[in-house]
N, CA, C and O atoms as a GROMACS GRO file, in nm:
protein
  292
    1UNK      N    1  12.964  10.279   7.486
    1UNK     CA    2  12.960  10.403   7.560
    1UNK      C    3  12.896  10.382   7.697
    1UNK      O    4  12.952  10.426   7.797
    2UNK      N    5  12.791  10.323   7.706
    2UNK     CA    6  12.688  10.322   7.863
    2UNK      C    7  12.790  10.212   7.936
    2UNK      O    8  12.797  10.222   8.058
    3UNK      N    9  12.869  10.111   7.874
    3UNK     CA   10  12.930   9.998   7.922
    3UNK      C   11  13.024  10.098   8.010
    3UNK      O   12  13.023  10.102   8.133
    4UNK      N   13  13.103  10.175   7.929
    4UNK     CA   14  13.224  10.185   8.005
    4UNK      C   15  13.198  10.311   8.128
    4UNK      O   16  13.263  10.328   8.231
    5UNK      N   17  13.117  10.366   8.094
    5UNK     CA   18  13.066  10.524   8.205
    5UNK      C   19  12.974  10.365   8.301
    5UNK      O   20  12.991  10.404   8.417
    6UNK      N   21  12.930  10.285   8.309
    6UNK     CA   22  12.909  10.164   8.397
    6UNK      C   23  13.020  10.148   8.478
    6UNK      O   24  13.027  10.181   8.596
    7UNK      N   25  13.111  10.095   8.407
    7UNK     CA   26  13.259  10.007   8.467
    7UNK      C   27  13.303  10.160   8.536
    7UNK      O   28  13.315  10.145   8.657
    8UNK      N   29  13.330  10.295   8.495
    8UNK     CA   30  13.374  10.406   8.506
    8UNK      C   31  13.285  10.412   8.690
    8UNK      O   32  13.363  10.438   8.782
    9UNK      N   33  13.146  10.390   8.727
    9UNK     CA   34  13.076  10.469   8.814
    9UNK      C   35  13.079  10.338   8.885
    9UNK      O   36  13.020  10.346   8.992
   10UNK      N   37  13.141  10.190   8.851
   10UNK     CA   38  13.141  10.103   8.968
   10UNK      C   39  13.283  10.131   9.039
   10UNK      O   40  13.299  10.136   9.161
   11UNK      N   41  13.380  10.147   8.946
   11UNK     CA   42  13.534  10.135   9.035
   11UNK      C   43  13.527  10.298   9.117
   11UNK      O   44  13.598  10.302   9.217
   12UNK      N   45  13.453  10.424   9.086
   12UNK     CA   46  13.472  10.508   9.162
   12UNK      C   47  13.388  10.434   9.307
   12UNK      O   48  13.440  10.466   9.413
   13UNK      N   49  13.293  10.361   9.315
   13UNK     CA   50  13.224  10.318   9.345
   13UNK      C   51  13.262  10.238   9.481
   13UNK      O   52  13.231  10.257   9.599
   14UNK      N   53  13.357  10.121   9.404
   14UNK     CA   54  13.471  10.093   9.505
   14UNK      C   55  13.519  10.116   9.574
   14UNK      O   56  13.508  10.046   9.674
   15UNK      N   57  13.619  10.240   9.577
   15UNK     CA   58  13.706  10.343   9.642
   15UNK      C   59  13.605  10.410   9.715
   15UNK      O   60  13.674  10.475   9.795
   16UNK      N   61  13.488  10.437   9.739
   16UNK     CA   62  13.428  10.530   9.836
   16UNK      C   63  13.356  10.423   9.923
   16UNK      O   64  13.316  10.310   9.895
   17UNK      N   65  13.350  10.530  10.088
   17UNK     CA   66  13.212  10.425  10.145
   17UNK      C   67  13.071  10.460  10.107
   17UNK      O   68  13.023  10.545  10.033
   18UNK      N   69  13.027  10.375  10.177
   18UNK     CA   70  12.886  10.387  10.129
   18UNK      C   71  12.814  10.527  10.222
   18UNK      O   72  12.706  10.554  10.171
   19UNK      N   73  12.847  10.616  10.339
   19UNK     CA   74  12.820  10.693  10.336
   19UNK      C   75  12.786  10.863  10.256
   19UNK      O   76  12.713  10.960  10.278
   20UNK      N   77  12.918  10.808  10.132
   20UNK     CA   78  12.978  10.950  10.105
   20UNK      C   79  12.881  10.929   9.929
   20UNK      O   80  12.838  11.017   9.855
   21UNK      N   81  12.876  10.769   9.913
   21UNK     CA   82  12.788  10.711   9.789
   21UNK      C   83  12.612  10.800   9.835
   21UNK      O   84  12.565  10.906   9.792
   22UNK      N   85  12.580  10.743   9.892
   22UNK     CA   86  12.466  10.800   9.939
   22UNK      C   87  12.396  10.923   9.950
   22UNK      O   88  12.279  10.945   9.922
   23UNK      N   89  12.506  11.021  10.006
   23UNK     CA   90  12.507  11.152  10.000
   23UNK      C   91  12.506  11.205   9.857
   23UNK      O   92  12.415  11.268   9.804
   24UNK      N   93  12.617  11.172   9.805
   24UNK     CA   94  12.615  11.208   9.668
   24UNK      C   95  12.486  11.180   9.551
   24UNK      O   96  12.455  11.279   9.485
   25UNK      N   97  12.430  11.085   9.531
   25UNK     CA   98  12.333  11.051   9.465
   25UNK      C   99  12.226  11.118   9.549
   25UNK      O  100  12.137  11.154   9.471
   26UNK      N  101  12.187  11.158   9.702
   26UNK     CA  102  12.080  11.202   9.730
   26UNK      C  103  12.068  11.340   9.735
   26UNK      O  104  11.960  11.395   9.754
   27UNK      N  105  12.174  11.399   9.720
   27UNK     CA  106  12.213  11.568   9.755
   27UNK      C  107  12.133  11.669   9.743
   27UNK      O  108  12.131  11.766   9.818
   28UNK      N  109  12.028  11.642   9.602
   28UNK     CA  110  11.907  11.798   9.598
   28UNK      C  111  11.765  11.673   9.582
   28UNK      O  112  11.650  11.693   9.540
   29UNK      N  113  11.813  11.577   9.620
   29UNK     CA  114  11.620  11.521   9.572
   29UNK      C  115  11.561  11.501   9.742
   29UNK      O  116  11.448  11.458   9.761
   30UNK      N  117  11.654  11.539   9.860
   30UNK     CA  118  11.561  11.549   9.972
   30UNK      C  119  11.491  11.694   9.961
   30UNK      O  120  11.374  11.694   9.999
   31UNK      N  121  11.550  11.837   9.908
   31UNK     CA  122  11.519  11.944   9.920
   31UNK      C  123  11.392  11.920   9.800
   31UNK      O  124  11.285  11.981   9.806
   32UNK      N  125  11.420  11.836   9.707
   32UNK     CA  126  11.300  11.858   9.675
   32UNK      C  127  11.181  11.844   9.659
   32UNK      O  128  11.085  11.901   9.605
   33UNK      N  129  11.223  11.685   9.762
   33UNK     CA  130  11.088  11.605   9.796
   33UNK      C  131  10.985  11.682   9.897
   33UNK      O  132  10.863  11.667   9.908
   34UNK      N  133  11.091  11.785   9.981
   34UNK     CA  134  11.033  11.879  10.104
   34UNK      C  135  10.951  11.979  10.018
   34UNK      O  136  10.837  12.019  10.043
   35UNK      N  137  11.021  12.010   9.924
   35UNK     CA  138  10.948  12.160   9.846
   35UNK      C  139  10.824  12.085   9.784
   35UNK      O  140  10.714  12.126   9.818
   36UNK      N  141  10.830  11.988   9.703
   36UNK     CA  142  10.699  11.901   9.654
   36UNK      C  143  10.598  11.890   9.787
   36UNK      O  144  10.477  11.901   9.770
   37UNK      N  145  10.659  11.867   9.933
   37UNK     CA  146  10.574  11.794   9.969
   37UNK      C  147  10.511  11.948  10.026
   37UNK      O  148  10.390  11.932  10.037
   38UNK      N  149  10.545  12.077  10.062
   38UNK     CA  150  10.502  12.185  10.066
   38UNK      C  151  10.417  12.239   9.962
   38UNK      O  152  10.330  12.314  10.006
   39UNK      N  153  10.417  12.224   9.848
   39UNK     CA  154  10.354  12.286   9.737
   39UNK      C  155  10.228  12.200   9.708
   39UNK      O  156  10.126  12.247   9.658
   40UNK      N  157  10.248  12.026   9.757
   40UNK     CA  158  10.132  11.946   9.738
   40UNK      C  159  10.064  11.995   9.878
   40UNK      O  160   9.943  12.002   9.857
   41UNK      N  161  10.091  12.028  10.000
   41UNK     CA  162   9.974  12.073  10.135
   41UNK      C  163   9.952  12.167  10.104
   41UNK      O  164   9.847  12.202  10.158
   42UNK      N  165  10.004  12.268  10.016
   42UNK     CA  166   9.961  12.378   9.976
   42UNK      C  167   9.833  12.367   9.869
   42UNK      O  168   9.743  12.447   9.892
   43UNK      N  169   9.817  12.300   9.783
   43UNK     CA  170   9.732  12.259   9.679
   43UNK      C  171   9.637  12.220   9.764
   43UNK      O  172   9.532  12.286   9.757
   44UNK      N  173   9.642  12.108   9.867
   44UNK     CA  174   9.565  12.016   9.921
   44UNK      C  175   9.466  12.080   9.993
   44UNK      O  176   9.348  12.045   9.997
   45UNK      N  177   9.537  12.210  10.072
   45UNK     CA  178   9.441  12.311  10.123
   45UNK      C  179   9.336  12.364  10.122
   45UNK      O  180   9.231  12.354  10.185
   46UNK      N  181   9.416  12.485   9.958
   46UNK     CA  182   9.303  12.533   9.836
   46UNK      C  183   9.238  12.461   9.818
   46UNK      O  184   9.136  12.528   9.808
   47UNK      N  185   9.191  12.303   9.796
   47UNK     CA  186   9.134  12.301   9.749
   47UNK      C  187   9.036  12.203   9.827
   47UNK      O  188   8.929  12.160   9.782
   48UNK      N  189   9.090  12.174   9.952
   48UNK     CA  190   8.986  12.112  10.078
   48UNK      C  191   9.016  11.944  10.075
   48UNK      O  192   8.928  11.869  10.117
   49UNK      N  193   9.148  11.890  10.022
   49UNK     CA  194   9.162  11.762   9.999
   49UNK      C  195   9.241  11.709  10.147
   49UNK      O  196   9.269  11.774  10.247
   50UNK      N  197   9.258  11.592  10.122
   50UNK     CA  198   9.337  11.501  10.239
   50UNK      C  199   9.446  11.580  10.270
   50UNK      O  200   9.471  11.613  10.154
   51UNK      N  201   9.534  11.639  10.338
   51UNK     CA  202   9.663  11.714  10.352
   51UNK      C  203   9.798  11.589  10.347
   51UNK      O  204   9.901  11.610  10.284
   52UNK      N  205   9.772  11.464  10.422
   52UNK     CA  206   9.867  11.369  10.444
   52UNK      C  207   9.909  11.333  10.269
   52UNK      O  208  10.016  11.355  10.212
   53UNK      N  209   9.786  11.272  10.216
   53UNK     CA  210   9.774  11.229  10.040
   53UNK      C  211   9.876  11.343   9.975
   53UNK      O  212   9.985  11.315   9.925
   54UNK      N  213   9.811  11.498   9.986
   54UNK     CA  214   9.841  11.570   9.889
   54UNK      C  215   9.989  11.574   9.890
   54UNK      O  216  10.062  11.570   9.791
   55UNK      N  217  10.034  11.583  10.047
   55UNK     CA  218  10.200  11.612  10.069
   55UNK      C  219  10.281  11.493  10.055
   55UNK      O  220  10.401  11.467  10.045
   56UNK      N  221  10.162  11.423  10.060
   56UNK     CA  222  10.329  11.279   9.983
   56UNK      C  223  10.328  11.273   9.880
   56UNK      O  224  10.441  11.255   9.834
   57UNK      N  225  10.226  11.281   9.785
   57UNK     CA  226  10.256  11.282   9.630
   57UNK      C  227  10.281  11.453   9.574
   57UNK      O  228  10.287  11.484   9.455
   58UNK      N  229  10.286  11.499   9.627
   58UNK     CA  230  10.374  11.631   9.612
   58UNK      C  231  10.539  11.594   9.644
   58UNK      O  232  10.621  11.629   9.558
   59UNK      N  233  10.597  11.508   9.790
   59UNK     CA  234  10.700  11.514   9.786
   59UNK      C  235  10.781  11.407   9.706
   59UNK      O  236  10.899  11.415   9.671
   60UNK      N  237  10.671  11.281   9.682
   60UNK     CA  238  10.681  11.236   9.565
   60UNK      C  239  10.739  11.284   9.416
   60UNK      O  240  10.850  11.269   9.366
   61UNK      N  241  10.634  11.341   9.375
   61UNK     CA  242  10.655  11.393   9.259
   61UNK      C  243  10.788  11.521   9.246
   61UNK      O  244  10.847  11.562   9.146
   62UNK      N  245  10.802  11.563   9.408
   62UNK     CA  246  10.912  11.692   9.369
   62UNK      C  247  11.036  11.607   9.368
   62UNK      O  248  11.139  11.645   9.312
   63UNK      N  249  11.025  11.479   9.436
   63UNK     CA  250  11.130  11.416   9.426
   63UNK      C  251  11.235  11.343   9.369
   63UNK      O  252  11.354  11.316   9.388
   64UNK      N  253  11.077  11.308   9.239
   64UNK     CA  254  11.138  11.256   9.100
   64UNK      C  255  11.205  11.404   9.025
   64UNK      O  256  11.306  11.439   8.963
   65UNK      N  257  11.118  11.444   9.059
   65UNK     CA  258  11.151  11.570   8.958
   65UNK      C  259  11.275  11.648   8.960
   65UNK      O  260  11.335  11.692   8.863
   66UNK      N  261  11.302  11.660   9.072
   66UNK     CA  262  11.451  11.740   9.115
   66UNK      C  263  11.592  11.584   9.064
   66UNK      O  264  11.702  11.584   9.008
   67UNK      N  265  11.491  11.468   9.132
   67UNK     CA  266  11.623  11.324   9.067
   67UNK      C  267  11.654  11.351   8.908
   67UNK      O  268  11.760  11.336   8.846
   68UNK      N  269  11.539  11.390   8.868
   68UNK     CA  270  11.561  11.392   8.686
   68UNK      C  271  11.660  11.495   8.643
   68UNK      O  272  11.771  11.465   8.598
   69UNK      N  273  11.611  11.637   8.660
   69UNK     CA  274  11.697  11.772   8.632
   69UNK      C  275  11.818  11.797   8.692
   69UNK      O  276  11.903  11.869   8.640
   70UNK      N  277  11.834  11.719   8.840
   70UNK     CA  278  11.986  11.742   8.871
   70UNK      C  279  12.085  11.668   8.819
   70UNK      O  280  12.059  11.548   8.828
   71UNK      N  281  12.168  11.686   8.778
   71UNK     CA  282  12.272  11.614   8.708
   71UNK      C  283  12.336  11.544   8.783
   71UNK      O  284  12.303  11.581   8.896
   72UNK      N  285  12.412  11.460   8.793
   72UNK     CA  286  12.535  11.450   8.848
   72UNK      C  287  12.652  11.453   8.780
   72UNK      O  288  12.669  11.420   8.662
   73UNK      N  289  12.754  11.502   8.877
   73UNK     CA  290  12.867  11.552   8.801
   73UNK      C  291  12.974  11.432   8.812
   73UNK      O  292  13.084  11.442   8.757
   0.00000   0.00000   0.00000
């Protein structure tokens, strides 16, 4: 099963450039690295911490997070 959805996501893989590859796999994890990295300067604020630290591992973490839950179709 993982073999052939493999072989399946290299030959679409093929046929496209690498612009349109790119886009596709990155499509909601920039929006959500921005919203992480807003919600971590937001935290960082409240609570009197580094602002640079808080908003990268905020956009960090929103970034995995939105990579995990969005699907691809």
């Amino acid at each position: 099963m993982y073999a052939k959805k493999f072989l399946n996501t290299v030959s679409e893989t093929k046929s496209k450039d690498t612009t349109t590859i790119i886009n596709d796999l990155t499509k909601g994890t920039m929006t959500g690295a921005a919203i992480g990295a807003g919600v971590g300067i937001y935290i960082g604020f409240s609570r009197s911490k580094n602002l640079l630290i808080t908003g990268f591992l905020g956009a960090i973490l929103g970034g995995a997070i939105s990579r995990i839950f969005i699907v691809k179709k």
